[in-house]
N, C-alpha and C positions, 0 to 999 in steps of 0.2 A: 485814529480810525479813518484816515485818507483813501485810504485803499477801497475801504470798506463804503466810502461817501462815494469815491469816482467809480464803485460796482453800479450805486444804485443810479446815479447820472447816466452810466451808459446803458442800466437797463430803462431807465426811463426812455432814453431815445429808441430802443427797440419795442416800446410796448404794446407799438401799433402791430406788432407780431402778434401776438398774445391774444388780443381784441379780435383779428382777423380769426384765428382760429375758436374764438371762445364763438363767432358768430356763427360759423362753419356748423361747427360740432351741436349748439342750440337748433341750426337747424334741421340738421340730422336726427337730431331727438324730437321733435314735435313729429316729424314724420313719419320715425317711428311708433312715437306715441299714437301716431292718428292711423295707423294701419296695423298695429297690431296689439302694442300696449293698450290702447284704450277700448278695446272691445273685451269685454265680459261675455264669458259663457255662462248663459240664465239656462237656458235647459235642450235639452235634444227632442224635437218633433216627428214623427211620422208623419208625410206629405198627404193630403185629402187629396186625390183626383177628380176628375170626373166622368165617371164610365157609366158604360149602358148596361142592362144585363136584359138579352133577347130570349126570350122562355119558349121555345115552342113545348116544350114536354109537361109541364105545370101540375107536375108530380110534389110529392114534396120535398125530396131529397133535391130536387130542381129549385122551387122557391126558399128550402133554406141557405142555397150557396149565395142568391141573389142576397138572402137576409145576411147573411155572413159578410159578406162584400161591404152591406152598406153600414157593418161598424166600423170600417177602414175608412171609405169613400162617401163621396157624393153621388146617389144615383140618379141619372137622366132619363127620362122617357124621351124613346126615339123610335120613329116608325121602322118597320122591321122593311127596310127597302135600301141595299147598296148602293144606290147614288143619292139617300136624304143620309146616308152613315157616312158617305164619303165626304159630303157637303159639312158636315157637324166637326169631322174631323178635321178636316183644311181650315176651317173656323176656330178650329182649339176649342170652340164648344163642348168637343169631348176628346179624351185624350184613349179610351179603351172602349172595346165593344168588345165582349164575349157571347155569341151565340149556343146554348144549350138546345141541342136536337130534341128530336123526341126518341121515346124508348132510353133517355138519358142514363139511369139507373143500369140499365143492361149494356148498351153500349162502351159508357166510360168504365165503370167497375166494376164489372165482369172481364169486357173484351180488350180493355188498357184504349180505348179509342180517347185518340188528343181532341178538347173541344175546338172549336174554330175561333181565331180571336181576332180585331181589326185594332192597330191604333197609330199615332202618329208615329212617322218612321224618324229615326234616333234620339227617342225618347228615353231617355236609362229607367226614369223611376214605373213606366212599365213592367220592368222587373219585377218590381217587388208589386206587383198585382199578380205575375204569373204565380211567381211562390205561395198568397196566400192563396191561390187558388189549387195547387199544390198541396198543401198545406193541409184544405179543406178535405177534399178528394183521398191521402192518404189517409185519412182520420177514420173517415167515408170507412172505406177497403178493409181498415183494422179492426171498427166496431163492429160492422156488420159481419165480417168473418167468424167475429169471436160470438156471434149469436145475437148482435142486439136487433131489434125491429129498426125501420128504415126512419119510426117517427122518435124511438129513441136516442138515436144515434145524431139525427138533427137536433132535437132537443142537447145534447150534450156539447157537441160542436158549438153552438150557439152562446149557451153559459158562459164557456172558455173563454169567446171571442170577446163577450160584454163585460168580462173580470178586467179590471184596469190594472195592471202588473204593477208594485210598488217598485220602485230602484231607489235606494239609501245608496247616494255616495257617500263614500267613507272619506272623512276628511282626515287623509294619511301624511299629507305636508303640512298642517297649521294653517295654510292660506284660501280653505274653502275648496279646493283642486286647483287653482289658479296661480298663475306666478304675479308677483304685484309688479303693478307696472312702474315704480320707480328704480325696479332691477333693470330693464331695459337700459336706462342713465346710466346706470356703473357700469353696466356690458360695453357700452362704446367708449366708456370715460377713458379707457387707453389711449385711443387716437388722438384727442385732445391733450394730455399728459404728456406726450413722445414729440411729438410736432409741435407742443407750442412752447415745450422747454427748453427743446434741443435747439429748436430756429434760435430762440432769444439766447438762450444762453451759452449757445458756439460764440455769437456772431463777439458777445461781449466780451469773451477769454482770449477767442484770437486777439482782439482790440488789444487786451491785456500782453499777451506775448505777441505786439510787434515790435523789434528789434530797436526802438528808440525808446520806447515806454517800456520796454523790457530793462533795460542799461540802465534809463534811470532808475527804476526802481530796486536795482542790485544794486545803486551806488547812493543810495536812499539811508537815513539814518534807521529808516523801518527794518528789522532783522526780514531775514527772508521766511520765519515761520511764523513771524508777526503777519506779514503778508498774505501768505499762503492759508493761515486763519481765517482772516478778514475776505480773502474773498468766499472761503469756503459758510462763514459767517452770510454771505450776501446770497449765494448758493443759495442755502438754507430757509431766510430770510422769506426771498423772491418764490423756492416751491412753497413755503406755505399757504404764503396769500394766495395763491392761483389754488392751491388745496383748497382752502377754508372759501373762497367765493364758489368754488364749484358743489361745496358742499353745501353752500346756499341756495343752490337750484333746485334740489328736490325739496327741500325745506317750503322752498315759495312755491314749486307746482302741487306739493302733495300734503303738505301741512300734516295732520297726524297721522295720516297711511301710512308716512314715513317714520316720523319721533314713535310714533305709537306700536312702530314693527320690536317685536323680540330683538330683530337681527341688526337692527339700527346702528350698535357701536358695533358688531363687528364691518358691517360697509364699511365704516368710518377708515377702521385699524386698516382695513385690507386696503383703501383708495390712498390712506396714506403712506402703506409701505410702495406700495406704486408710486406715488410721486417719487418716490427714494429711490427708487429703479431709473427713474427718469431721468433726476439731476445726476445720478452716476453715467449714464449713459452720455447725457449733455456733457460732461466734465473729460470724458475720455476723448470725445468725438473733439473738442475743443483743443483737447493735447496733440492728438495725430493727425491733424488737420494743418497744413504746415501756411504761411501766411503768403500773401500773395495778392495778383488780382483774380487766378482764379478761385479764391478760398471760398465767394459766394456762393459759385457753380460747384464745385463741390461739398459745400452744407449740405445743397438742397437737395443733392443727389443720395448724398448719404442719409440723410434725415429720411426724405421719401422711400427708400431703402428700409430703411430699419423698421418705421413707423408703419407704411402699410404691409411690410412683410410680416411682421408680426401680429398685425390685426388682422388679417386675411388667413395665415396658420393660425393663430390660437384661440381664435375663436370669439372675437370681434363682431366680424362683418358677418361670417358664415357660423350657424351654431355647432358647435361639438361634435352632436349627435350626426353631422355630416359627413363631418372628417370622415376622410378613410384612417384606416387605422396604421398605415404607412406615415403620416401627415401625422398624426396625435404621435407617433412614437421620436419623430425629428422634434415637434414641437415642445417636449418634455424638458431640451434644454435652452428654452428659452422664459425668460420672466414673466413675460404678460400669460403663457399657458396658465401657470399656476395662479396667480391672479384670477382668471375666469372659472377655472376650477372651483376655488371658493365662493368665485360670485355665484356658479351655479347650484353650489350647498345653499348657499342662503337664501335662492329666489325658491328654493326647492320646498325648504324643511320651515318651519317656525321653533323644531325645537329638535335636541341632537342630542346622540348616545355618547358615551365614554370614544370611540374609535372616528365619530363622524368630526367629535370635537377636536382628535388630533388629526385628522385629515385637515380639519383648517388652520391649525397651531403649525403645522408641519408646511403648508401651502405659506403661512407669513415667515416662514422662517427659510422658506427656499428663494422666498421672492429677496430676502437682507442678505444673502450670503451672493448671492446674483449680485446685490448693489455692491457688496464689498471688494468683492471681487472684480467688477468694473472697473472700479473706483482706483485699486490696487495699479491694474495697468496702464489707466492714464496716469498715475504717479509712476510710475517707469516710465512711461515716455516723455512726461514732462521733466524728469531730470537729466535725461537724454539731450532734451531740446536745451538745459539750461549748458549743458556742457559745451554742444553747438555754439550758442551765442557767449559762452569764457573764453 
């Protein structure tokens, strides 16, 4: 096992590879953790304001919009005078003033007359005081049309307004509506996977195929697929452990949100066949990589290439739901798309139908047939290269 000993020697010297990006990538996830993952949606509120309501008409279909208004809002008393309204509103004291005329009743819903309104200028949630007052005023128009009395019709309006609407969300993913925030980890876990495999494990192949360490090793009593084994043994070896501690991250951030998710081994299955995409990718990029002094300058150029082109299309950096659909259609032949594909079944669902389940069966078996096929070419070229150096 020489072969196999001087893999792990030379990845030991590259590990500070490894570290640099496992640090990178930690803190790309806290960040995202702290700006998006970790905020909970507890519930949706309608904003209180603070507006006025100016009565000159003090009818009643006039005092019931003011009543109406204040189960939305907070209501202010403000003296009926354009420069103490002006004063309140520069203050933010108040953010709405609607003045009701007199003759109200006949004016606005009979003759369509708009009331007068004052409030802070690009205020959005404004808005939604115009509408309920809209809101009110149609209701106004309908009931009294269809016959009711004016104290009816207030009375009616009023009820509505004080009923508190029930909303059941339907918990149709398993995860309460919410995606868990240990999905965010697997979503970036590409970038880490691709860059911190590739950097280490070019750097240690070319090592491997330079033309002295090449020679002796063909003139080695070691057979050449004893070899070819052992390092592929070392390969192997090297993505786990960077698998299995990465798989230790949410483990120590999330402790049973994560073990306690449905979806737990399939992250696993899908982060591991990812790693498999990785070392194929390292393995190839290591064969047609040709030795040199510039072989450094173009790792890094390749790696950076691969790694963030890939995270940037398929859906990485940028979520899915972005893409244009020119972009998800190029992205389809590459590995990490379908990778984030499944990660997005899983942040999604807690539990799956017959077809959801082979969309993910079918997502780990596109992501091995990518690795194989990788894997395929750098072995053509690497026996290209051995012919080169007979």
């Amino acid at each position: 096992m020489k072969v196999f000993k001087g893999f792990l020697m030379m990845l030991k010297r590259n590990l500070h590879v490894v570290v640099m990006y496992l640090a990178i990538f930690l803190t790309i996830l806290v960040m995202i953790q702290t700006l998006a993952g970790g905020k909970e949606l507890v519930r949706f509120e309608a904003e209180r304001l603070n507006i006025a309501v100016i009565d000159r008409d003090q009818g009643v279909l006039a005092k019931g919009l003011a009543e109406y208004l204040g189960n939305y809002h907070d209501l202010v008393d403000v003296e009926d005078d354009p420069a103490v309204i002006q004063e309140e509103l520069f203050y933010r004291n108040l953010y709405y003033v609607v003045t009701i005329p007199e003759g109200f009743e006949e004016k606005v819903l009979e003759q369509g007359e708009k009331l007068a309104v004052t409030t802070v200028p690009g205020t959005m949630s404004t808005y939604y005081v115009d509408q309920q007052i809209n809101t009110y005023l149609n209701g106004a128009r309908m009931m009294t049309n269809a016959g009711f009395s004016t104290e009816e019709t207030v009375q009616e309006l009023l009820a509505a307004a004080k009923t508190e609407p029930v909303v059941e969300l339907l918990d149709q993913n398993g995860h309460g509506g919410e995606r868990p925030a240990f999905s965010y980890l697997f979503q970036y876990l590409p970038y880490l996977m691709l860059a911190a495999i590739c950097y280490s494990m070019c750097f240690i192949l070319i090592e491997f195929r330079q033309g002295d360490i090449r020679r002796r090793m063909l003139c080695s009593a070691v057979s050449l697929r004893s070899q070819n084994v052992q390092i592929l043994l070392g390969f192997l070896v090297a993505g786990i452990g960077l698998w299995a501690f990465c798989m230790l991250i949410p483990v120590v951030m999330y402790g049973k949100a994560f073990w306690g998710d449905a979806n737990a081994g399939y992250y696993l299955v899908n982060s591991f066949v990812l790693m498999l995409v990785s070392l194929s990718i390292a393995f190839t990029l290591g064969c047609l990589i040709p030795q040199g002094d510039s072989a450094d300058t173009m790792v890094n150029g390749a790696v950076n290439v691969i790694s963030l082109g890939m995270c940037f299309s398929c859906g990485v950096f940028v979520p899915m739901e972005i893409l244009s659909s020119g972009v998800r259609r190029v992205a389809q032949f590459l590995p990490v798309y379908w990778y984030e594909t499944v990660n997005e079944m899983l942040a999604e669902h807690a539990a799956f139908s017959g077809e959801q389940l082979a969309e993910i069966y079918k997502g780990y078996g596109i992501q091995v047939l990518f690795a194989a096929a990788i894997v395929l070419v750098g072995m053509a070229f690497s026996k290209t290269r051995e012919r080169e150096i007979g």
